[in-house]
N, CA, C and O atoms as CSV, one atom per row, in Angstrom:
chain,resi,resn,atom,element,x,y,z
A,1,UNK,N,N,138.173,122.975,112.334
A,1,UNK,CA,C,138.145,123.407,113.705
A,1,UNK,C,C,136.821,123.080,114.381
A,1,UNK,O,O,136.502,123.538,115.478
A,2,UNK,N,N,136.043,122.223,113.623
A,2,UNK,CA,C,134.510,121.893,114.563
A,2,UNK,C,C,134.737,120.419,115.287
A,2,UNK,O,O,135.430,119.573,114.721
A,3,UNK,N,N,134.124,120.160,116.555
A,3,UNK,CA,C,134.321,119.367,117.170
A,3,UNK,C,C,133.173,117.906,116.410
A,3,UNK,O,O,132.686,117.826,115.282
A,4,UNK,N,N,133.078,116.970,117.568
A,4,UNK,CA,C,132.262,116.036,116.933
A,4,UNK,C,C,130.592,116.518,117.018
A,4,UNK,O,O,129.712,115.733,116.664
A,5,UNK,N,N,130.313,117.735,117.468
A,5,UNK,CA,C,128.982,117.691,117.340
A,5,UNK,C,C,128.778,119.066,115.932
A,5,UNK,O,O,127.726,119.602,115.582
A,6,UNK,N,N,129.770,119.234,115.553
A,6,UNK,CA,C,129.540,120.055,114.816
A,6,UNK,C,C,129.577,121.795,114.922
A,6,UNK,O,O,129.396,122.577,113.989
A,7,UNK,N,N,129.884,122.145,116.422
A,7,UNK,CA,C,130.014,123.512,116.331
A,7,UNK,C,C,131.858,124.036,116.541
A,7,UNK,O,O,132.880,123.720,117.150
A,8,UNK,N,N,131.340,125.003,115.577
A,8,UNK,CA,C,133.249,125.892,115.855
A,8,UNK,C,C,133.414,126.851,117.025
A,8,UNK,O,O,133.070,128.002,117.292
A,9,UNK,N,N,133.962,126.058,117.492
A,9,UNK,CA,C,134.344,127.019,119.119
A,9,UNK,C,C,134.797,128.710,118.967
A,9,UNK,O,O,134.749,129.507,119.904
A,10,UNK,N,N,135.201,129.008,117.693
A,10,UNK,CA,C,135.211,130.010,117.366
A,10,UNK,C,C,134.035,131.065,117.763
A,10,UNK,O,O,134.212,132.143,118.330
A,11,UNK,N,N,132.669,130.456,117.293
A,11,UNK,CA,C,131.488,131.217,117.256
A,11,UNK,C,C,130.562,131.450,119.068
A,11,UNK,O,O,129.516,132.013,119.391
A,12,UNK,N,N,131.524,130.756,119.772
A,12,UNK,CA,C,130.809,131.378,121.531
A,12,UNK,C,C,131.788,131.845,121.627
A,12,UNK,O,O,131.535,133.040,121.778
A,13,UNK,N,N,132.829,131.713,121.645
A,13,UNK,CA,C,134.171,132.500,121.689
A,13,UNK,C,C,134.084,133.904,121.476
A,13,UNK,O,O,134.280,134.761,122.338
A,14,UNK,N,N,133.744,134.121,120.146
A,14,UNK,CA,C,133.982,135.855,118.993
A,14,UNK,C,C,132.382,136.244,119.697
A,14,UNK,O,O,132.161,137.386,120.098
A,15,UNK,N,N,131.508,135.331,119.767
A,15,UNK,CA,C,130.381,136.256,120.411
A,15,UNK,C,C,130.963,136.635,121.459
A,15,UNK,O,O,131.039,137.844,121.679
A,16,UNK,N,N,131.564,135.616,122.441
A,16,UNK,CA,C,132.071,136.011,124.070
A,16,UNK,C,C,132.199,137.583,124.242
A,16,UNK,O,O,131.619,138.444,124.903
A,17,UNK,N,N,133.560,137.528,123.048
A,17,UNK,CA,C,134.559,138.991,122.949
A,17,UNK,C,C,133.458,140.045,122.505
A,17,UNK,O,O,133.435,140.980,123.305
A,18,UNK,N,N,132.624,140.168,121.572
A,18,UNK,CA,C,132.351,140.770,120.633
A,18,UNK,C,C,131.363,141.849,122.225
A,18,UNK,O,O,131.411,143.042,122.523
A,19,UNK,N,N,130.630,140.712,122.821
A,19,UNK,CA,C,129.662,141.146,124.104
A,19,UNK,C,C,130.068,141.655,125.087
A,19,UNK,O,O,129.357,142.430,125.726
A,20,UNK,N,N,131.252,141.361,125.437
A,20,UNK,CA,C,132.107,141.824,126.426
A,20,UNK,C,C,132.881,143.171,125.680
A,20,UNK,O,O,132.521,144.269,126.104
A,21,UNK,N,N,133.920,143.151,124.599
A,21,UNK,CA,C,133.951,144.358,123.982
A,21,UNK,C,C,133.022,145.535,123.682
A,21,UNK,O,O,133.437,146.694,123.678
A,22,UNK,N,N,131.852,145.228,123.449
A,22,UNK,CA,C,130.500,146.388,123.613
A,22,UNK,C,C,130.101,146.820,124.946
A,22,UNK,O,O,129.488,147.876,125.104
A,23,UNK,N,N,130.458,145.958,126.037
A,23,UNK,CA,C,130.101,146.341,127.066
A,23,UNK,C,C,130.645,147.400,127.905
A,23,UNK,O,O,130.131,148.346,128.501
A,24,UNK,N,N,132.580,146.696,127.699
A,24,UNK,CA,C,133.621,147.492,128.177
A,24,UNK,C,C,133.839,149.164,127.404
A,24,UNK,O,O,133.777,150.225,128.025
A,25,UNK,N,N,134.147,148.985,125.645
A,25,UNK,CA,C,133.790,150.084,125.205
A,25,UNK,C,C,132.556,150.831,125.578
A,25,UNK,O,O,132.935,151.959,125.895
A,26,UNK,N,N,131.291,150.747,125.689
A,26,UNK,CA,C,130.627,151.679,126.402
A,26,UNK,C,C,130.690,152.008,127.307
A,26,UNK,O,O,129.932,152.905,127.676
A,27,UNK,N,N,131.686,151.425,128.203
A,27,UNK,CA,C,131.550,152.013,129.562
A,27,UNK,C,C,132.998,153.094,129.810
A,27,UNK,O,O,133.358,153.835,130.725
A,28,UNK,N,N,133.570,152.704,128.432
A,28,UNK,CA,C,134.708,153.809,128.382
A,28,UNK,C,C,134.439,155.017,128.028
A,28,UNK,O,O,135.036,156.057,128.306
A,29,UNK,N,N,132.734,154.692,126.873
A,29,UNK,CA,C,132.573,156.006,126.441
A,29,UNK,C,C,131.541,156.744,127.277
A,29,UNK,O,O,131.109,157.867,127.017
A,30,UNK,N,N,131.168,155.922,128.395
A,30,UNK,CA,C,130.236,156.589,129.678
A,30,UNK,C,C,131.323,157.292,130.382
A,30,UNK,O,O,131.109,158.479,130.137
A,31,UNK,N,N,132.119,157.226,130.945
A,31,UNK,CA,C,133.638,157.748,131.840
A,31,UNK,C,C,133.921,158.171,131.071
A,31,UNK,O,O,133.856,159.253,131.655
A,32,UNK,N,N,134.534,158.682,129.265
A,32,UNK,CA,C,135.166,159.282,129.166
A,32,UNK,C,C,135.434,161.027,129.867
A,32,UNK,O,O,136.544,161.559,129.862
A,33,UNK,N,N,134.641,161.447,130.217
A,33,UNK,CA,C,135.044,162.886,130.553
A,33,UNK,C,C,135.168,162.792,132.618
A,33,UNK,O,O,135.068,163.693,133.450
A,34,UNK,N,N,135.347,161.709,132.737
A,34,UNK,CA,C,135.847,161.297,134.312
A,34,UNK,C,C,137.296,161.446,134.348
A,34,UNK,O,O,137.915,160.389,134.473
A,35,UNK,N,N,137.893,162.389,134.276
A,35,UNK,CA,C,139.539,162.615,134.496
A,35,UNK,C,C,140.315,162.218,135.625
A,35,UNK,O,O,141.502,161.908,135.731
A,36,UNK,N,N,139.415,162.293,136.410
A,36,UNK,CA,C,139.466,161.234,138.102
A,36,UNK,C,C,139.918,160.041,137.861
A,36,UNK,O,O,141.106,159.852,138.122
A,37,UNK,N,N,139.181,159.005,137.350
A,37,UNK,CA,C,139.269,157.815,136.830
A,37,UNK,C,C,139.863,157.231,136.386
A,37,UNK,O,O,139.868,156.027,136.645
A,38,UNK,N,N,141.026,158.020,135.095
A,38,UNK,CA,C,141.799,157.729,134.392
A,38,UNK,C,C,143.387,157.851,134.823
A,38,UNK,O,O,144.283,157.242,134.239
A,39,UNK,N,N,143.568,158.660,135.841
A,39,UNK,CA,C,144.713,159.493,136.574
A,39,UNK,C,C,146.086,158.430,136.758
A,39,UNK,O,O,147.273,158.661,136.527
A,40,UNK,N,N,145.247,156.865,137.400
A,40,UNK,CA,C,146.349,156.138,137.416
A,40,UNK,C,C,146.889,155.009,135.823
A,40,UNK,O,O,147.668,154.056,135.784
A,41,UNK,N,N,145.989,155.729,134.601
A,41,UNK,CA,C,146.730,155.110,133.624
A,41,UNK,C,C,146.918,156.033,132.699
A,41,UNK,O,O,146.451,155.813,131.581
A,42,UNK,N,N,147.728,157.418,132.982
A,42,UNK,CA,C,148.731,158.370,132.474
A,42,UNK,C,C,147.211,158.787,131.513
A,42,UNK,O,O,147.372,158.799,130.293
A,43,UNK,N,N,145.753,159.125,132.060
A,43,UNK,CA,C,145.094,159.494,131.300
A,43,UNK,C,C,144.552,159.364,129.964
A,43,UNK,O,O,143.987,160.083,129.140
A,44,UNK,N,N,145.142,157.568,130.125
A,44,UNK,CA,C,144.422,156.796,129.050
A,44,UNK,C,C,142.900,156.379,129.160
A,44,UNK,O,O,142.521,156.110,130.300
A,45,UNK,N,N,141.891,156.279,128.046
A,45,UNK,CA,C,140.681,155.433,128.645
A,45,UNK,C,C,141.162,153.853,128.331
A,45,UNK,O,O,141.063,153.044,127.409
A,46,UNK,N,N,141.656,153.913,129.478
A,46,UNK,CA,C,142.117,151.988,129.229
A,46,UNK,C,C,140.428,151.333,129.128
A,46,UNK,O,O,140.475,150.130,128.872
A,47,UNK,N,N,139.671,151.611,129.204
A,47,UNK,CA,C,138.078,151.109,128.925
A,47,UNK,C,C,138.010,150.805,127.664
A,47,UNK,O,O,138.086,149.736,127.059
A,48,UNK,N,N,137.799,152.293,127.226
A,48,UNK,CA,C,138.007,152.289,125.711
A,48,UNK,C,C,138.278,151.644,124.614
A,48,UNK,O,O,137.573,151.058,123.792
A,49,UNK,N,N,139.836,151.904,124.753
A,49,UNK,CA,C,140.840,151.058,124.236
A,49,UNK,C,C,140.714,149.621,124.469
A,49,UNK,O,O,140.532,149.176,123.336
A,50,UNK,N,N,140.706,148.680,125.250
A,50,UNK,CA,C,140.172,147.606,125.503
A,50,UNK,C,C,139.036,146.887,125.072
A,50,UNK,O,O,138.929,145.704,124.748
A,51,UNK,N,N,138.289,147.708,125.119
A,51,UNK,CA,C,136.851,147.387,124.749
A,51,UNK,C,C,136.778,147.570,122.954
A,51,UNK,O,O,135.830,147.267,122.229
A,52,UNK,N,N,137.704,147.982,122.674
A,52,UNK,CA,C,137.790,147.717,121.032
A,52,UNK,C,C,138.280,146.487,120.511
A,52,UNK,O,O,137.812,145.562,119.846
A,53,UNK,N,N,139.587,146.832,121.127
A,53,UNK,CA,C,140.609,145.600,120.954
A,53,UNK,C,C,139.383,144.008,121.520
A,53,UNK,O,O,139.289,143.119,120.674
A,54,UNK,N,N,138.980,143.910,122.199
A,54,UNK,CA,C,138.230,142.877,121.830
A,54,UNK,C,C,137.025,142.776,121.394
A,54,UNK,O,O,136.479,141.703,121.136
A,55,UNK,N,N,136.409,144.117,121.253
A,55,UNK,CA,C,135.208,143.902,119.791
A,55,UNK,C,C,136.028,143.200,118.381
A,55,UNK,O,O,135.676,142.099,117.959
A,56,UNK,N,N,136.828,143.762,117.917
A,56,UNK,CA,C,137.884,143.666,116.863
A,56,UNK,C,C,138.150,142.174,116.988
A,56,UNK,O,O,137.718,141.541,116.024
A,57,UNK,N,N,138.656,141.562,117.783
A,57,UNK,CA,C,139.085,140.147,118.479
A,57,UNK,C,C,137.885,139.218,117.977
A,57,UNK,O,O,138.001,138.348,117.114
A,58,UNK,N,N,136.762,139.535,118.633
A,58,UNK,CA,C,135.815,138.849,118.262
A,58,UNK,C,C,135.210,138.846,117.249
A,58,UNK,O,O,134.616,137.828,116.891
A,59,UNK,N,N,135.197,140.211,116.374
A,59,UNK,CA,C,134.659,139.828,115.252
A,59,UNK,C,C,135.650,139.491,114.074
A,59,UNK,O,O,135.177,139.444,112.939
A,60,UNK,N,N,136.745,139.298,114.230
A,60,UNK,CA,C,137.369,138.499,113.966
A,60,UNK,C,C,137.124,136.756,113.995
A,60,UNK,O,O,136.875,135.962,113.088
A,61,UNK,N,N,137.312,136.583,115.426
A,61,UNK,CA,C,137.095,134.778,115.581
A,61,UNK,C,C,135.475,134.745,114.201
A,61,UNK,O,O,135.385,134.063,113.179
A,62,UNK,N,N,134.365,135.863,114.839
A,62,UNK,CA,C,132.800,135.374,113.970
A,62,UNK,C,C,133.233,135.088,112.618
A,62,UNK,O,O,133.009,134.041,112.010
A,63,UNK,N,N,134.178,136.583,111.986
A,63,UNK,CA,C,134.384,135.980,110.387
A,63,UNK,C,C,135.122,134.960,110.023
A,63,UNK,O,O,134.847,134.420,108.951
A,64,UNK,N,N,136.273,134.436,110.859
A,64,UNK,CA,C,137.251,133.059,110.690
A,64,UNK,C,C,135.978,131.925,110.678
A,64,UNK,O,O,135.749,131.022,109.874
A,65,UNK,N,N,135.237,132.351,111.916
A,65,UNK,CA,C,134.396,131.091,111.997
A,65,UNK,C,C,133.580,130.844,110.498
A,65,UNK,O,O,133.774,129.787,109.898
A,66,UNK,N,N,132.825,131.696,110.039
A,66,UNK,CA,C,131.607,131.797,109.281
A,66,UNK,C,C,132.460,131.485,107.871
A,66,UNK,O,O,131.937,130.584,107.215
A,67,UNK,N,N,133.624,132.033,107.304
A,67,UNK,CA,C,134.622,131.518,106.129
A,67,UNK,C,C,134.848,130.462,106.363
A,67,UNK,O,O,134.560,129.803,105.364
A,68,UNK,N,N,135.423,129.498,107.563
A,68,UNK,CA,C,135.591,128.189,107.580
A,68,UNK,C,C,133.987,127.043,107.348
A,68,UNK,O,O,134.062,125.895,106.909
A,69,UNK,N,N,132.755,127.686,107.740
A,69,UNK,CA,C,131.689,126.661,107.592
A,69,UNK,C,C,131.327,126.627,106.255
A,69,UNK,O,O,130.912,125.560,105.801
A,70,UNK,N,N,131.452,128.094,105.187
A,70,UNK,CA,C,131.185,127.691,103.622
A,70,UNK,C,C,131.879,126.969,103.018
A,70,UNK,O,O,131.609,126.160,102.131
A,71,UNK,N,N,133.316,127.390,103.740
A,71,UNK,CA,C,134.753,126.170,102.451
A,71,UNK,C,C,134.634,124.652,103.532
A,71,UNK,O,O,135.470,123.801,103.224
A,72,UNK,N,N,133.891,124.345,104.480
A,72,UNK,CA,C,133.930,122.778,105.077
A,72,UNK,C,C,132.726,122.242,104.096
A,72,UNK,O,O,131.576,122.672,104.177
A,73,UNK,N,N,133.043,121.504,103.402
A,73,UNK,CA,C,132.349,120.592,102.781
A,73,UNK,C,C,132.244,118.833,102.555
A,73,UNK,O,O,133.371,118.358,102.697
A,74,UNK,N,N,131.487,118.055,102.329
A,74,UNK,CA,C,132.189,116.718,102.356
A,74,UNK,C,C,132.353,116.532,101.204
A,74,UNK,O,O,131.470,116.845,100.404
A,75,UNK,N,N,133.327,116.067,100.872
A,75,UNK,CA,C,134.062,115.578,99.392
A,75,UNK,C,C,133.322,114.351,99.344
A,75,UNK,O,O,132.947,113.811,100.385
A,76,UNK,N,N,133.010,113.721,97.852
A,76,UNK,CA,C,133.479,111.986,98.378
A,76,UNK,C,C,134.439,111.979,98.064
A,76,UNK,O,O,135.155,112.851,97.570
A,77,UNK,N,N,134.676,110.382,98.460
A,77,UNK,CA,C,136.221,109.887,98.987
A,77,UNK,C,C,137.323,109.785,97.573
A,77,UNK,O,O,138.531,109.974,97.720
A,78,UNK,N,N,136.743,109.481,96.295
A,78,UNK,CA,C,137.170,109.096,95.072
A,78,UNK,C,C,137.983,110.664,94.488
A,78,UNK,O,O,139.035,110.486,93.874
A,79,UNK,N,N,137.647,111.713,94.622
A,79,UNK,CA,C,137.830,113.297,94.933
A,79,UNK,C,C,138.977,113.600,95.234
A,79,UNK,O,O,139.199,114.766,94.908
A,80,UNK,N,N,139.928,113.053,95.759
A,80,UNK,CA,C,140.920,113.372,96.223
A,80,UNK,C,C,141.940,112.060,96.523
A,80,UNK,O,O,141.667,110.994,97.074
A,81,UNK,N,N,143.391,112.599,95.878
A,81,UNK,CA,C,144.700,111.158,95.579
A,81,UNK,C,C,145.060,110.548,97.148
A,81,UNK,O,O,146.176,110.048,97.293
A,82,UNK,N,N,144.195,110.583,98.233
A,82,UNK,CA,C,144.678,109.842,99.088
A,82,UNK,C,C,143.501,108.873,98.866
A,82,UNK,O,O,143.760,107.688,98.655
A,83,UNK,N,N,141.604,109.508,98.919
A,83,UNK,CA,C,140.554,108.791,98.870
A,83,UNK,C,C,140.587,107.735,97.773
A,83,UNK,O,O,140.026,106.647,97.903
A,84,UNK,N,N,141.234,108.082,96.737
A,84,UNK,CA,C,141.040,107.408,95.614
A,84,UNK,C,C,142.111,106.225,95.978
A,84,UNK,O,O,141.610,105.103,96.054
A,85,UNK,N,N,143.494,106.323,96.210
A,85,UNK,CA,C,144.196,104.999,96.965
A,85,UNK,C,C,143.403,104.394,97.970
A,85,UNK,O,O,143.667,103.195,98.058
A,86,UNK,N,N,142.472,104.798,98.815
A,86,UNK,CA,C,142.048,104.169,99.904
A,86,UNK,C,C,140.697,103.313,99.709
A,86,UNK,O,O,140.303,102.368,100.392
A,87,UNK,N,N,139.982,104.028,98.366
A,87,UNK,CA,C,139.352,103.182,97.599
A,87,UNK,C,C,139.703,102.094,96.846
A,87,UNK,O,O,139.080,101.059,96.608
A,88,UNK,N,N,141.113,102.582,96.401
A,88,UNK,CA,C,141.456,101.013,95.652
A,88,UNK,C,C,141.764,100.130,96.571
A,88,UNK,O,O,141.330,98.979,96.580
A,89,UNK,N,N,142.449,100.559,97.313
A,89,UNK,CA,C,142.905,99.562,98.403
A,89,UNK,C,C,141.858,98.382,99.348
A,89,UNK,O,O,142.172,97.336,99.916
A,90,UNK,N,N,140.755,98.961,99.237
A,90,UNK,CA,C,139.342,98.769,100.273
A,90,UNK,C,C,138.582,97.919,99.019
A,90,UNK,O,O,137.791,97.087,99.463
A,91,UNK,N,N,138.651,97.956,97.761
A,91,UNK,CA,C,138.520,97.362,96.500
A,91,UNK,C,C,139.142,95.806,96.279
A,91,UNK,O,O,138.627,94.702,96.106
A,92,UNK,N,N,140.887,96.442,96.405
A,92,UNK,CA,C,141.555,95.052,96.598
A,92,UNK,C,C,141.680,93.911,97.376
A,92,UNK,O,O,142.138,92.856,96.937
A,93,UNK,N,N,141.165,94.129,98.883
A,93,UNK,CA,C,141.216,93.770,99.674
A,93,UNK,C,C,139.735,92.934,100.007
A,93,UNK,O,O,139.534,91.892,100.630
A,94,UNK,N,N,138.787,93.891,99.293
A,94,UNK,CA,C,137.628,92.840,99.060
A,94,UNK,C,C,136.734,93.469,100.343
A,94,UNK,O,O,135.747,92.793,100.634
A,95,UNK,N,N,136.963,94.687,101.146
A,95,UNK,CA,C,136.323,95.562,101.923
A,95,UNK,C,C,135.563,95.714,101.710
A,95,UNK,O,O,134.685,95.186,102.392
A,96,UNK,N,N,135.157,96.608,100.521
A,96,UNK,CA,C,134.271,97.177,99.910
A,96,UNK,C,C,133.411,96.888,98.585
A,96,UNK,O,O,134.140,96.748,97.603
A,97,UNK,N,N,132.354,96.793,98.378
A,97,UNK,CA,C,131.880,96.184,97.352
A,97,UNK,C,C,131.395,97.148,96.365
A,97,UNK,O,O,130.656,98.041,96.781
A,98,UNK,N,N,131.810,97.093,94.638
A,98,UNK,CA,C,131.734,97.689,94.019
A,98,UNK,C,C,130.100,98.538,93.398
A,98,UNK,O,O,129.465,97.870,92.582
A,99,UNK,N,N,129.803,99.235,93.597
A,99,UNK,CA,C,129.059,100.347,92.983
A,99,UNK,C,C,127.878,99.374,92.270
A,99,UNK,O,O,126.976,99.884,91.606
């Protein structure tokens, strides 16, 4: 999932949420005792609630991101039954010159 310069869009993304979820949750838990406020959503803190759901969101995307950069590694090519045909092939063909 990393582009050609190397970063996973994941990681401005899950920060995005993670900053915006801390922001919104605190401001649910600043209003919570505003009963005014809440009146037109049946006395939910839709703040709250929201503001989790995308803390959660985002730190989500951070750990997808951060598990995908330890298991991305470069193989060489000989490593694996497609590299190793594509070596012989690049061999036979006189592409590539032997070691």
């Amino acid at each position: 999932m990393s582009g050609a310069g190397g970063l996973d869009i994941r990681l401005p993304i899950g920060g995005l949420f993670v900053v915006l979820g801390v922001i919104l949750g605190g401001y649910g838990v600043a209003t919570n005792s505003d009963a005014a406020q809440y009146e037109r959503s049946m006395s939910v803190n839709i703040n709250l609630w929201w503001g989790l759901v995308m803390l959660v969101f985002g730190g989500l995307l951070l750990l997808l991101a951060r598990r995908s950069s330890r298991d991305a590694s470069a193989h060489p090519a000989g490593e694996t039954p497609g590299g190793r045909e594509t070596e012989d092939r690049e061999r036979r063909l006189g592409l590539e010159r032997e070691p």
